[in-house]
ZAMARGU-4260 file (C-alpha; in steps of 0.2 Angstrom, whole numbers, plus 5000, padded with zeros to 4 digits):
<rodrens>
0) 5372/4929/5103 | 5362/4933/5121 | 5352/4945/5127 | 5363/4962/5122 | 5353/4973/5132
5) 5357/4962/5148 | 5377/4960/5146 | 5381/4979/5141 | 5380/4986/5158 | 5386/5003/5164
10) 5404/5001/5164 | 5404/4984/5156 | 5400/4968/5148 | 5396/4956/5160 | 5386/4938/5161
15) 5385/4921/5160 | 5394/4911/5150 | 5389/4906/5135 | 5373/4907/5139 | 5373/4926/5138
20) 5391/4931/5134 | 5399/4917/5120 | 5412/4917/5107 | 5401/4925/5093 | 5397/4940/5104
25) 5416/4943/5109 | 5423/4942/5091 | 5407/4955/5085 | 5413/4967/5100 | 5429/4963/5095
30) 5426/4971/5077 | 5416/4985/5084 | 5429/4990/5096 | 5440/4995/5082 | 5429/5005/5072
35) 5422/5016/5087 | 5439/5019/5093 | 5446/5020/5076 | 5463/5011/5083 | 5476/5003/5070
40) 5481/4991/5088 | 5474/4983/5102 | 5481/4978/5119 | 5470/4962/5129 | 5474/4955/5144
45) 5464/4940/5154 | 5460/4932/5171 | 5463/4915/5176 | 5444/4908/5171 | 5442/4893/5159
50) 5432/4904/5148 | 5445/4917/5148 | 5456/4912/5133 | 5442/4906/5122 | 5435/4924/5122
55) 5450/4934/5123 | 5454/4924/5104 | 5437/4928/5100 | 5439/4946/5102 | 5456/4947/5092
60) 5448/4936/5078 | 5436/4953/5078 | 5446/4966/5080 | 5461/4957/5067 | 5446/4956/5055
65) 5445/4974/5055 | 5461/4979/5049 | 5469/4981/5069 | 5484/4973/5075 | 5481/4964/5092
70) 5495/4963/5106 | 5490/4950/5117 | 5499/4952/5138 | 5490/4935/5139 | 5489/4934/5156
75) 5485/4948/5169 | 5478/4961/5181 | 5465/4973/5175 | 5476/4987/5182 | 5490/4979/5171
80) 5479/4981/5157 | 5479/4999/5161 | 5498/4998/5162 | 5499/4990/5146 | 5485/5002/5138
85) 5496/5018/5145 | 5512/5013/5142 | 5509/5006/5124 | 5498/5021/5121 | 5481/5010/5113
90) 5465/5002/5118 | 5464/4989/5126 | 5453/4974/5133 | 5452/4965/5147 | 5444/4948/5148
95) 5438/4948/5166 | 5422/4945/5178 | 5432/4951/5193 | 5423/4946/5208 | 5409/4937/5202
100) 5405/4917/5201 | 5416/4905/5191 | 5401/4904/5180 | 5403/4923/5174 | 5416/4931/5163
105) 5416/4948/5155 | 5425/4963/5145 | 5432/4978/5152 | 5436/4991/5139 | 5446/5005/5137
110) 5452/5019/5125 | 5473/5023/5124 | 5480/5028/5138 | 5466/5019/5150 | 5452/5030/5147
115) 5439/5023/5154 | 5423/5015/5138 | 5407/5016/5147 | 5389/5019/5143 | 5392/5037/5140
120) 5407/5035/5132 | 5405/5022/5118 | 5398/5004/5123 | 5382/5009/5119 | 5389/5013/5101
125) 5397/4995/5102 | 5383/4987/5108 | 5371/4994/5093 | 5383/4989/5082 | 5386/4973/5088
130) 5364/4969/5089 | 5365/4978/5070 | 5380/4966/5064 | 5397/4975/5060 | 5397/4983/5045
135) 5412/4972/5034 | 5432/4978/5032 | 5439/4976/5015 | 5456/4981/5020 | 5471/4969/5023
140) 5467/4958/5041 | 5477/4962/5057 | 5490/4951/5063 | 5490/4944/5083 | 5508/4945/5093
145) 5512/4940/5112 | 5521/4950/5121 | 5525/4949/5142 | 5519/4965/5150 | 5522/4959/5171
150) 5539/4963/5169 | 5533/4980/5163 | 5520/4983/5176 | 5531/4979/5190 | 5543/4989/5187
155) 5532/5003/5182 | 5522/5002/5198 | 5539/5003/5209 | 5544/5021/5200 | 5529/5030/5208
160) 5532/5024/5225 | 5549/5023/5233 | 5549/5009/5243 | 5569/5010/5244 | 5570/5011/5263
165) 5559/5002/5271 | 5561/4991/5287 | 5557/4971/5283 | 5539/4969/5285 | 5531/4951/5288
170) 5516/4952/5275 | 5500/4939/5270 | 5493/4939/5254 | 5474/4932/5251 | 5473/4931/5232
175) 5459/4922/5231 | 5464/4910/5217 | 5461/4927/5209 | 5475/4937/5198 | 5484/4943/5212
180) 5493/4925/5214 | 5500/4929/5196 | 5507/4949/5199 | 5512/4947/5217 | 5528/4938/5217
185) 5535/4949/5201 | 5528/4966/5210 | 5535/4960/5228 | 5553/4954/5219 | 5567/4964/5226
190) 5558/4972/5241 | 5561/4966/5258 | 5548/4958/5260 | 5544/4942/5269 | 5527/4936/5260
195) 5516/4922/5265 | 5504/4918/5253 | 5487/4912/5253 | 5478/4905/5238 | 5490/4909/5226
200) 5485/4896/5214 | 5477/4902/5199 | 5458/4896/5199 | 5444/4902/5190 | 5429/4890/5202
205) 5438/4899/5216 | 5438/4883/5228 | 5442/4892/5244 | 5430/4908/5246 | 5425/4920/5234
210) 5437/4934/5228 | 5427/4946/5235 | 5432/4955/5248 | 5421/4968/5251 | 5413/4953/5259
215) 5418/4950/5277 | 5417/4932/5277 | 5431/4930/5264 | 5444/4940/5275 | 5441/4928/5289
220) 5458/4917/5281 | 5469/4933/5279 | 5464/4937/5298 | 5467/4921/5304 | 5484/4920/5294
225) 5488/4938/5300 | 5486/4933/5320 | 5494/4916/5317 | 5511/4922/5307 | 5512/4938/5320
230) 5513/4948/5300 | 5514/4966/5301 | 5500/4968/5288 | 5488/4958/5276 | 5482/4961/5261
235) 5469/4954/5251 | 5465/4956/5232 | 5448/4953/5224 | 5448/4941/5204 | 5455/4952/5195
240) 5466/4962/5206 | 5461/4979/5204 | 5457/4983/5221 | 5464/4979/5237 | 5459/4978/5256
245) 5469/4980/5272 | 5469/4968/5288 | 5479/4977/5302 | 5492/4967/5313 | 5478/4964/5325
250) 5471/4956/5311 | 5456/4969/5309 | 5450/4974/5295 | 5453/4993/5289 | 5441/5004/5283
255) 5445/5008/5265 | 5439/5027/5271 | 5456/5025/5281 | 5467/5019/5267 | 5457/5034/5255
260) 5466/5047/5269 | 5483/5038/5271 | 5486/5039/5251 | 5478/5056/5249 | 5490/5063/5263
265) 5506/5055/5255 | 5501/5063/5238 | 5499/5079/5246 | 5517/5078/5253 | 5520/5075/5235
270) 5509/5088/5226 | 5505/5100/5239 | 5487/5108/5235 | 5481/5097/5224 | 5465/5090/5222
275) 5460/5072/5231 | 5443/5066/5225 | 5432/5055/5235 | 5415/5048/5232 | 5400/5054/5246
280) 5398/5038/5255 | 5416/5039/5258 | 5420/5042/5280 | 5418/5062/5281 | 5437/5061/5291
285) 5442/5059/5272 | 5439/5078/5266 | 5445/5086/5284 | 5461/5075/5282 | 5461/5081/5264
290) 5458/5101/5270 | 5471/5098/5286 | 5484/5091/5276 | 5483/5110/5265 | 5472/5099/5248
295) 5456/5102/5242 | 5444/5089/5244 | 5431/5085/5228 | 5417/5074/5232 | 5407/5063/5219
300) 5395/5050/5214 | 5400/5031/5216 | 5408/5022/5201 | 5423/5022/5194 | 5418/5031/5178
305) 5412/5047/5188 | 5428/5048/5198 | 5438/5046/5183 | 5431/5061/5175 | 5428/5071/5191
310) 5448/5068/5192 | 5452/5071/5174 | 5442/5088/5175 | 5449/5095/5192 | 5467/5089/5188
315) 5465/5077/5206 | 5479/5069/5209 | 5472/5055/5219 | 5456/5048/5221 | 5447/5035/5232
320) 5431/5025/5235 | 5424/5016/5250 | 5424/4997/5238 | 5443/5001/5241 | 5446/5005/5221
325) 5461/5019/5221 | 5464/5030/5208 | 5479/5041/5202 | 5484/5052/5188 | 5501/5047/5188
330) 5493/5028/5183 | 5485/5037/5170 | 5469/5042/5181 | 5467/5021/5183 | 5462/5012/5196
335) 5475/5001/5204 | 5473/4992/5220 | 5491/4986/5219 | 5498/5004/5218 | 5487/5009/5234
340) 5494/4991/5243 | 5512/4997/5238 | 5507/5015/5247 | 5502/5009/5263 | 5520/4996/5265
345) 5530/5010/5261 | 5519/5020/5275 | 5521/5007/5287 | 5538/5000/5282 | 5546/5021/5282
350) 5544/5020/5302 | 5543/5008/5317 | 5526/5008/5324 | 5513/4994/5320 | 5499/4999/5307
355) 5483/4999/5319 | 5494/5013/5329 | 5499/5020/5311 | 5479/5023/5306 | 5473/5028/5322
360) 5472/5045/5317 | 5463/5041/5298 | 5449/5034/5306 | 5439/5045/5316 | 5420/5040/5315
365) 5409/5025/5318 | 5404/5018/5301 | 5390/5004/5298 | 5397/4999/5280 | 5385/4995/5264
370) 5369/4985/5270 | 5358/4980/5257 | 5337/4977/5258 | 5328/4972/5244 | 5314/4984/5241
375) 5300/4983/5226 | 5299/5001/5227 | 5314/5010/5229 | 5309/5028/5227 | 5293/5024/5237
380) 5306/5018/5251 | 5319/5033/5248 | 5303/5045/5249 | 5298/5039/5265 | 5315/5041/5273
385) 5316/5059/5267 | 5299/5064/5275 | 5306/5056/5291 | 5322/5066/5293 | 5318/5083/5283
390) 5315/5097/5292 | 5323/5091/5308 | 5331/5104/5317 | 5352/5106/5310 | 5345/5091/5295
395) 5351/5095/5277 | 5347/5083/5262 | 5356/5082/5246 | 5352/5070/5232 | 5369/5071/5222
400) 5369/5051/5221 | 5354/5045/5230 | 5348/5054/5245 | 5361/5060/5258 | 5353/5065/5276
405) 5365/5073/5289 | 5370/5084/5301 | 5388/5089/5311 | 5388/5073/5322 | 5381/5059/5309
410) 5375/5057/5289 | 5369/5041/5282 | 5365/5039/5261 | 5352/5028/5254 | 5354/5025/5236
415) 5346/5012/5224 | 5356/4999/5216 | 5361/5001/5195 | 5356/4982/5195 | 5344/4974/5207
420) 5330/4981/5219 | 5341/4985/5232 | 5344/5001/5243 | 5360/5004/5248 | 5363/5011/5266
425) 5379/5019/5274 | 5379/5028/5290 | 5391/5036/5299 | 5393/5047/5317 | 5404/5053/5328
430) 5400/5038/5339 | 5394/5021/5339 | 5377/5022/5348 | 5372/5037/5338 | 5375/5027/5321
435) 5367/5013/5325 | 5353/5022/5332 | 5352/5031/5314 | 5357/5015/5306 | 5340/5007/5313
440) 5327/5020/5309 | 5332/5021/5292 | 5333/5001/5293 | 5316/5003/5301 | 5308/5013/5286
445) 5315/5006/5273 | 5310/4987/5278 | 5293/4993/5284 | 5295/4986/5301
</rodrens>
């Protein structure tokens, strides 16, 4: 087995394989899945990565050793692992690195009905019990069926939003060689849809760019497609298809902030009053389109397992981040960047004009997006930054996730990474010259120049 303490991350298990995740390792988690969640079945789903399979068989040889019956959805999204874990009412397991390098795989976890198994919330139990050895099961073994969930999940996804009358809409898809190639086709069936697809071919070593695309460079393809085919909209999916970016018809990419609003907005027609949640370094048009549109906006730390439970506690019926991961109750407060993709078509396909001219009012500020410097001494760095901005006249400070500087016209946050020595900066302002002013003193301080 590898280095525990390096895989089990914060939402996760994660690393390279088999040097630090292997076979031995998944069937132990496997075994002390069962016990912590105390389950009589299991549901696992994988990604298209060679190393997928072996693991995913690994785990169920653990988990069936421990008296639990496995159902295995073979494969699939992590958002239809949620599906399956909803609608099948048990834990379940998904065999997944998402985003990360061919040489990467990993296992996202989570309790019946997708409640989310982080840190907090039983992997550190997992991980000491797989480091101590899983105690042995002297009941009869579990037995492993295959059952075909897309079908299921497709359908599922179309009940919570009616795309009944939408106009045809011309639309690329940049799957990456990721799992959106796989859900797609079956989710789009029956829609009228014209799709073009890029990339669509299952393929863990990710030949053509990375699936990631939080990354500019690998929406260049989609934008190129989008301006080429004259589509109405593009959409690209990251490995394991759980969240979801936007290219416009100009071929521009849209700011997940904007997408946050759009979503939040049709909820509220919905559900009027409810809460939306949104993380802090989402665009601040987010909570006043929240407040306009008669909701009440929640704001929260970054990652998914804060929003989850900021949403499970306020009763939110959606919930948004800026790394374009969506979240809503009626998906069993899950993510799903395929549900927020199906939101945004039946925005843009339920009237006639083109979607830059449909999100003009969603996007309100100049943003800088997530840049990254790699600092020895974070707090050092962050301490610095405060120093330099506290006390200015109209300036307030708030350290709910890192440190959040800001006045009426402009706010930035500087927080550290969970994972390497990096400082995280996103600024924002009602105009471009002023964020980037603000963007460059920070910039300034924090790289010492």
């Amino acid at each position: 087995m590898g280095d525990l303490a390096k895989i089990f991350k914060a939402y996760d298990i994660r690393g390279v394989v088999p040097d630090e995740l292997d076979a031995a390792t998944a069937e132990a988690a496997g075994a002390a899945f069962v016990r912590v969640t105390g389950a009589s079945a299991v549901v696992t789903a994988h990604d298209m990565r060679e190393s997928s399979v072996p693991l995913a068989a690994a785990f169920a040889r653990g988990a069936t050793s421990q008296g639990a019956d496995v159902v295995e959805a073979g494969l699939g999204s992590t958002d239809m692992l949620y599906y399956a874990s909803g609608a099948l009412d048990m834990p379940g397991a998904m065999f997944t690195a998402s985003h990360n390098p061919a040489k990467y795989n990993g296992i996202k976890l989570c309790r019946a009905g997708a409640k989310p198994v982080g840190r907090d919330t039983g992997l550190t139990e997992i991980r000491d019990m797989v480091e101590k050895g899983v105690p042995a099961y002297d009941g009869p073994k579990g037995t492993v069926s295959e059952r075909d969930l897309l079908k299921g999940y497709a359908d599922h996804l179309k009940t919570l939003v009616d795309l009944s009358g939408i106009r045809p809409l011309k639309v690329v898809v940049d799957a990456g060689n990721g799992m959106g190639g796989h859900t797609v086709p079956s989710v789009f069936e029956g829609l009228p849809i014209d799709l073009v697809p890029l990339y669509f071919e299952l393929d863990g070593t990710f030949p053509n760019h990375e699936a990631n695309p939080i990354e500019p460079a690998n929406l260049r393809d989609l934008q190129a497609k989008v301006r080429e085919t004259g589509a109405d909209i593009g959409l690209a999916f990251d490995g394991d298809a759980d969240r979801c970016f936007v290219v416009d018809e100009r071929g521009e990419i849209v700011s997940p902030s904007a997408i946050t609003a759009l979503v939040a907005v049709r909820e509220l027609a919905k559900h009027p009053g409810s809460p939306i949640v949104h993380n802090l370094i989402t665009s601040k048009a987010v909570p006043e389109i929240v407040s306009e549109n008669g909701g009440e906006p929640v704001r929260t730390r970054v990652g998914h397992s804060f929003i989850k439970q900021t949403m499970a506690e306020s009763g939110a019926v959606f919930g948004g981040e800026h790394s374009a991961h969506f979240y809503f109750r009626d998906f069993w407060f899950a993510d799903s960047g395929m549900l927020a993709a199906l939101h945004v078509l039946a925005a843009l396909g339920g009237q006639s004009e083109p979607l830059s001219a449909l999100l003009a009012e969603y996007t309100r500020y100049a943003a800088s997006g997530e840049i990254n410097s790699e600092v020895a001494d974070q707090a050092a760095a962050a301490e610095q930054v405060r120093a330099a901005f506290e006390g200015r006249p109209g300036v307030a400070v708030d350290e709910l996730d890192g440190l959040t500087v800001g006045t009426d016209d402009w706010w930035f946050n500087l927080r550290p990474s969970n994972t390497e020595p990096l400082l995280r900066l996103n600024a924002e302002a009602a105009d471009e010259q002023t964020m980037a002013a603000i963007r460059d003193e920070v910039l300034a301080i924090v790289r010492g120049k």
